[in-house]
Each structure stands twice: as C-alpha cells, then as structure tokens.
C-alpha positions as CSV (number, residue, x, y, z in Angstrom):
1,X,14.7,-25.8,-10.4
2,X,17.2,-23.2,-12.4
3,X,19.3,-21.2,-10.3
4,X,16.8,-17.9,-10.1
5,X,19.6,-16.2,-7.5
6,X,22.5,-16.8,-10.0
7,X,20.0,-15.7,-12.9
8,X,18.7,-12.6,-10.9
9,X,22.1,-11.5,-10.2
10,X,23.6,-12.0,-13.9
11,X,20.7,-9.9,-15.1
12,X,21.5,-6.9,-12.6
13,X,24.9,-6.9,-14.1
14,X,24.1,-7.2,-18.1
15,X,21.2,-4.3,-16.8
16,X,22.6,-2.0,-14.5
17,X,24.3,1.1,-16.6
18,X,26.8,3.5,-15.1
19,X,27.7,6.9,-16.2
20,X,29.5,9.9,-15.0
21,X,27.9,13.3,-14.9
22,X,30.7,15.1,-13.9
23,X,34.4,14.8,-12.3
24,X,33.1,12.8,-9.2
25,X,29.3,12.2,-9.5
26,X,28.2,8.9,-11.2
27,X,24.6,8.2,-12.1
28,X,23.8,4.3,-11.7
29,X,20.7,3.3,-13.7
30,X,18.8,0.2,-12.2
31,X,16.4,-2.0,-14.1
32,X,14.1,-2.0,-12.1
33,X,10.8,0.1,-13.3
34,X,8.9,3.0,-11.4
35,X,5.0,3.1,-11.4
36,X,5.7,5.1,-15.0
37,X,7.7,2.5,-16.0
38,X,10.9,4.5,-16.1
39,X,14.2,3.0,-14.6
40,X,15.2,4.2,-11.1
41,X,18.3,6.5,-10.7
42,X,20.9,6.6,-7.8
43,X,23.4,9.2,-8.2
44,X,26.8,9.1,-6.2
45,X,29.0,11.6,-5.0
46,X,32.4,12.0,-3.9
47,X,32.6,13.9,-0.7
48,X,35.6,13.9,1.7
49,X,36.8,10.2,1.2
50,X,33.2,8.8,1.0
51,X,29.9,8.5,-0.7
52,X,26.7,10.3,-0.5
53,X,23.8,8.1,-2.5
54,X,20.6,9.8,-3.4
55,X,17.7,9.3,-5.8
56,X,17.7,13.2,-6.5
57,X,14.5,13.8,-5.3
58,X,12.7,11.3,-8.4
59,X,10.9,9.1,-5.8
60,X,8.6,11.3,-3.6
61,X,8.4,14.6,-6.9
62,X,6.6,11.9,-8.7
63,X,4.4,10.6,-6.1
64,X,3.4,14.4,-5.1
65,X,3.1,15.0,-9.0
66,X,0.7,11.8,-9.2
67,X,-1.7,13.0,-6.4
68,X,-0.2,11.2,-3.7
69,X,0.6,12.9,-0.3
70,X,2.9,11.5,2.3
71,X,3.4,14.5,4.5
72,X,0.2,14.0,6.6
73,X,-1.4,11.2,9.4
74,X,-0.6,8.0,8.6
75,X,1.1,8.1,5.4
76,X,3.6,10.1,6.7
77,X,3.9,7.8,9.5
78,X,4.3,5.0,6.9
79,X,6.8,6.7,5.2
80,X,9.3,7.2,8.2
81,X,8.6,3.5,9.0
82,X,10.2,2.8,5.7
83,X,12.9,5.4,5.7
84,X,13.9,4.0,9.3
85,X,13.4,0.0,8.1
86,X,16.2,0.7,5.7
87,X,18.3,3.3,7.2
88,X,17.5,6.2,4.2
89,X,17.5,9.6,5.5
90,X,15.2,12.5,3.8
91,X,16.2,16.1,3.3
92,X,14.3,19.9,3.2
93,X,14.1,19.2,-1.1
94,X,12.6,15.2,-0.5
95,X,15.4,13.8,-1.4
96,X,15.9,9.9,-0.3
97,X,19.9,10.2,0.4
98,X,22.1,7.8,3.0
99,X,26.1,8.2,3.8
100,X,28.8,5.0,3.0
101,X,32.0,4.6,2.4
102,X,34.2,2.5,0.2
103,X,33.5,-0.6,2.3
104,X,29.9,-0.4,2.3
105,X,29.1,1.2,-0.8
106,X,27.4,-2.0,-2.4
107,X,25.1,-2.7,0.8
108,X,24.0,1.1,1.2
109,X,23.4,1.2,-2.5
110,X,21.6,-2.1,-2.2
111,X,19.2,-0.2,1.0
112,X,18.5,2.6,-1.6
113,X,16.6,0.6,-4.1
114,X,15.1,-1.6,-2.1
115,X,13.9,1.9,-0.2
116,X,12.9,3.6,-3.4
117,X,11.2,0.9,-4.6
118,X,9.0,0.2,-1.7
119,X,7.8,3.9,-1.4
120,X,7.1,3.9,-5.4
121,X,4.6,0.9,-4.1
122,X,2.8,3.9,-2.4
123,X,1.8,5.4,-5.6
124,X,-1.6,2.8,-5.7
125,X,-2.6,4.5,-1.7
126,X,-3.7,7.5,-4.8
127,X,-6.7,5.3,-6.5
128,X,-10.1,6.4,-5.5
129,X,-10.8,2.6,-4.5
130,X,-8.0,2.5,-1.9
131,X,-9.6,3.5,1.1
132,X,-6.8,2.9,3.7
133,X,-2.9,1.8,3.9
134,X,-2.6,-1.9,3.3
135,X,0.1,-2.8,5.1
136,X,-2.1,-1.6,7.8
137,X,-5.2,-4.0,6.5
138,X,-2.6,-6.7,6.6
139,X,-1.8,-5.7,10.3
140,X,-5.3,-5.5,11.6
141,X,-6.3,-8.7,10.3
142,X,-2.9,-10.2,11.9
143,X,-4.4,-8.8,15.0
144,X,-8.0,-9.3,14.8
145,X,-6.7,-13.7,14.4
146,X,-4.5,-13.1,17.2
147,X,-1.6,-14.2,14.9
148,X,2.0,-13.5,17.3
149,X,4.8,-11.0,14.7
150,X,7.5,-9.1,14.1
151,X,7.4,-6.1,12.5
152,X,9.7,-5.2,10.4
153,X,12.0,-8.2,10.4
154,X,15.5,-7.6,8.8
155,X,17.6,-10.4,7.5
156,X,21.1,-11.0,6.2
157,X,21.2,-13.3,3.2
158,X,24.0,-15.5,1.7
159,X,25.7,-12.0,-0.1
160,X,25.5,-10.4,3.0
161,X,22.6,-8.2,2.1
162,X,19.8,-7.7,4.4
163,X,16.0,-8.1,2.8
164,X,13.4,-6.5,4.9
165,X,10.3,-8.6,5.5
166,X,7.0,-6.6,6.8
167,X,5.8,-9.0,9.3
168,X,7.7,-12.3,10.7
169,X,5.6,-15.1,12.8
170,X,7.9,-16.9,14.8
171,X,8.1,-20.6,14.9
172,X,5.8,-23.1,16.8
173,X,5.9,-26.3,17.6
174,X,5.9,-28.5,13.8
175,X,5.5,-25.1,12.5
176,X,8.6,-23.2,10.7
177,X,8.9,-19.3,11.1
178,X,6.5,-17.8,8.7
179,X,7.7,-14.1,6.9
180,X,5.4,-12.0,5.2
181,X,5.5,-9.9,2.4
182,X,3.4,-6.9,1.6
183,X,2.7,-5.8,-2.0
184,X,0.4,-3.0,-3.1
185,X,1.1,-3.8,-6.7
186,X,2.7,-7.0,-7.9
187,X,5.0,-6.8,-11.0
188,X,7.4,-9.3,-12.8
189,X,10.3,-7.2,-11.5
190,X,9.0,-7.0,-8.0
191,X,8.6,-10.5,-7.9
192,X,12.5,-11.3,-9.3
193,X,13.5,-9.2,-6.1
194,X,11.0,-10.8,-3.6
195,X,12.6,-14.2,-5.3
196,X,15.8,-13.0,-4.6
197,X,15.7,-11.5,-1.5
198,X,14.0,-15.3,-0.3
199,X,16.8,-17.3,-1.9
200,X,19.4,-15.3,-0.8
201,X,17.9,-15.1,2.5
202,X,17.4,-19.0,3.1
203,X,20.7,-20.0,1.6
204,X,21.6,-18.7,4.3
205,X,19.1,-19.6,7.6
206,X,18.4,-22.7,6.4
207,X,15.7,-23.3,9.1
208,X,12.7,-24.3,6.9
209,X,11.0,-21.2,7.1
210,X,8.2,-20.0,4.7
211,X,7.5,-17.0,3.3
212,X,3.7,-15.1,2.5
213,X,3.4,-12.6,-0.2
214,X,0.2,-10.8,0.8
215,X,-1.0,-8.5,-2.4
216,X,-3.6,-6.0,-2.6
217,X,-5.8,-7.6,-5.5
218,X,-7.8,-4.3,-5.8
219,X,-5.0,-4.0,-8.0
220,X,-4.0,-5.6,-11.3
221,X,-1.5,-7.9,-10.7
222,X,1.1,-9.9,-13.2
223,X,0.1,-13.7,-13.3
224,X,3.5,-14.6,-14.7
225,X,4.5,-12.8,-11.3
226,X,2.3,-14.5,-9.0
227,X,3.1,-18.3,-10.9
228,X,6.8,-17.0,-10.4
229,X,6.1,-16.9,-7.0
230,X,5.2,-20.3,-6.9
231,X,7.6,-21.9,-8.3
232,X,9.7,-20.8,-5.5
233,X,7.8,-22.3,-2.9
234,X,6.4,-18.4,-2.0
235,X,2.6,-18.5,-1.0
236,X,1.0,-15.8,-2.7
237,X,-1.7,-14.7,-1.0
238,X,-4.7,-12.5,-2.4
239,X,-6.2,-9.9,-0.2
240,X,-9.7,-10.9,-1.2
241,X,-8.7,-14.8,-0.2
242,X,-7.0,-13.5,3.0
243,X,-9.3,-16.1,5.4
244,X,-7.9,-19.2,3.7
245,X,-4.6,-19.2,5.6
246,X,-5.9,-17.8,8.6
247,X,-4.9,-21.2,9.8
248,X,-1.4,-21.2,8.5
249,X,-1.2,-18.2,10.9
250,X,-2.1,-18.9,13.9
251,X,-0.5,-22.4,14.2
C-alpha cells in the first residue's frame, strides 16, 4: 500500500500558498475546495504576541448567499455543535475566528479547516430533496437499532492533531471500536482528509479499530472517492444501503 499519510502531507505543502496582505496579516490559501470549488482562506493576524485565525466571514456569506440558513431550530443547533466540536468561536459579522499562540499555531490552524470545511458540507441541507439534517438521520437510525455511541469523539493522531469523528461505538467482545463518519457530499479532497485523519489517527491507537463513512447518496458522490476509501480499509456506507451493516453495529 503507498504511504497516503506521507503523500497527503507532501501535497499540503507543494499546495498550500502564503501571502502577506499587510505588515502583520498573512492570508494562507488551502487546497482544499468549497462547494464553488474555490480554495478556502484563513487569514492571520498579529495581535499582542499572538494569533487571531479567521476565515473572514467566507464560510457562513456563502452559505446565506446560496439559500442556506443556519440561524434557526436545528441547523443552528448543528452549527454550534460544530463550532464547539472544534473549539471555533463565531462573531456579530459570521466570522469563524479562534485565538493561538506561537506554540499552537499549527493545531488551531489545523481546527479551522477542518471547521470550515465541515460547515461548507451544510451547503447540500439547501436542495429541495433534503428534507432533514443527516447527521441527524444517521443518529436516529443509530437509535432506532439500539446501536451504544459517542458523540462527537475527538482523537489525537500520530502528528499530534486531533480528527473529530461524528459517532464512536465502543468495543465489544471480538468486536474492535467502530468510528463513524458523516458526509453530506463526498469529494476526492474530502476523502484525502477522511484518509488522513484515519492514518494518522491509527498510527497512533493501534487498537484495531474500524472506521464507517456514512454518505448521503441523495447526493452525487466521487467514485474515485469512495474506491479511495476502500483501499484504506474505510467502509463506505451508502445511506440508501444503511440496513446492510446494521449488524456490524450492534455487535
């Protein structure tokens, strides 16, 4: 199997570009691609010995602009849930922002873009087909099999970077921990940080656990991105196919 962590990391570094807008504000330009297919922006400034990182706003302007409203019920809900899960703040203008200093730059810039790219995946609760929050499907049909979780489970990998995973199933007896994944739209890049996130994560757990991608199929999804998936011994698992592991689940 070729080394996907060492791969995924090279490309960040030949893809990431850096720039500075003025005397002590930088603009760092990830590869990773928005619903638009844009890059997403974090821009960093100076302030009294430290760092503030924020995405200037980009994330949530767009999602209003494409007809998609998190400031109500349980979107809004969702929304904190996110912003908590990786420790982002929001201000008065919608603007995803978080405090570090010199020593945890790279991890609070790491919680950003994993941040701002989980509530871009919101952008597909806007199609007329989508008639409720899927991470909510995927929790009611956890509790409708009586399946045990965690919500929210937050693991350090091998770099030291944490990787969020929606839902985690403890382990049983001759049953590993089982961590789940939940993907409203399934890309190639998503899947190079899902990829990453597992590798880095299980280099170093090492306790044989699996992990679940569960994606919304009312979408179009990449099949290079779901085959990537399975190369790394990730289970992909189609909404509309959801009763198929049920067993997987519960054991």
């Amino acid at each position: 199997m070729n080394d996907f962590k060492a791969q995924y990391l090279d490309w960040l570094k030949e893809n990431i570009a850096q720039s500075e807008i003025r005397k002590g504000v930088y603009r760092i330009t990830l590869p990773y691609l928005n619903r638009s297919n844009d890059m997403m922006d974090i821009y960093i400034l100076e302030k009294n010995g430290g760092y503030i990182l924020t995405d200037d706003g980009e994330i949530l302007r767009n999602l209003e602009l494409s007809g998609v409203n998190l400031d109500t019920g349980r979107r809004k809900d969702l929304l904190n849930q996110i912003l908590l899960s990786f420790g982002i703040k929001i201000d008065k203008s919608q603007t995803l922002f978080t405090e570090a200093s010199l020593d945890n730059l790279p991890l609070r810039k790491h919680m950003l873009s994993q941040c701002m790219i989980k509530i871009d995946d919101l952008f597909y609760l806007s199609k007329r087909n989508v008639k409720s929050v899927f991470v909510d499907d995927v929790h009611n049909f956890l509790d409708k099999n009586e399946v045990r979780y965690i919500e929210r489970a937050l693991f350090a990998g091998k770099s030291g970077l944490p990787t969020m995973y929606d839902f985690s199933i403890p382990k049983s007896k001759g049953v590993p921990e089982r961590n789940i994944k939940v993907v409203n739209h399934l890309t190639n890049d998503r899947a190079k940080s899902i990829i990453f996130g597992w590798t880095d994560t299980t280099d170093a757990r090492n306790n044989g656990a699996k992990l679940l991608t569960f994606i919304n199929d009312e979408m179009e999804s990449s099949k290079d991105a779901i085959n990537a998936l399975h190369q790394y011994d990730i289970t992909p698992v189609l909404w509309s196919q959801r009763e198929d592991i049920v067993k997987l689940l519960i054991a």
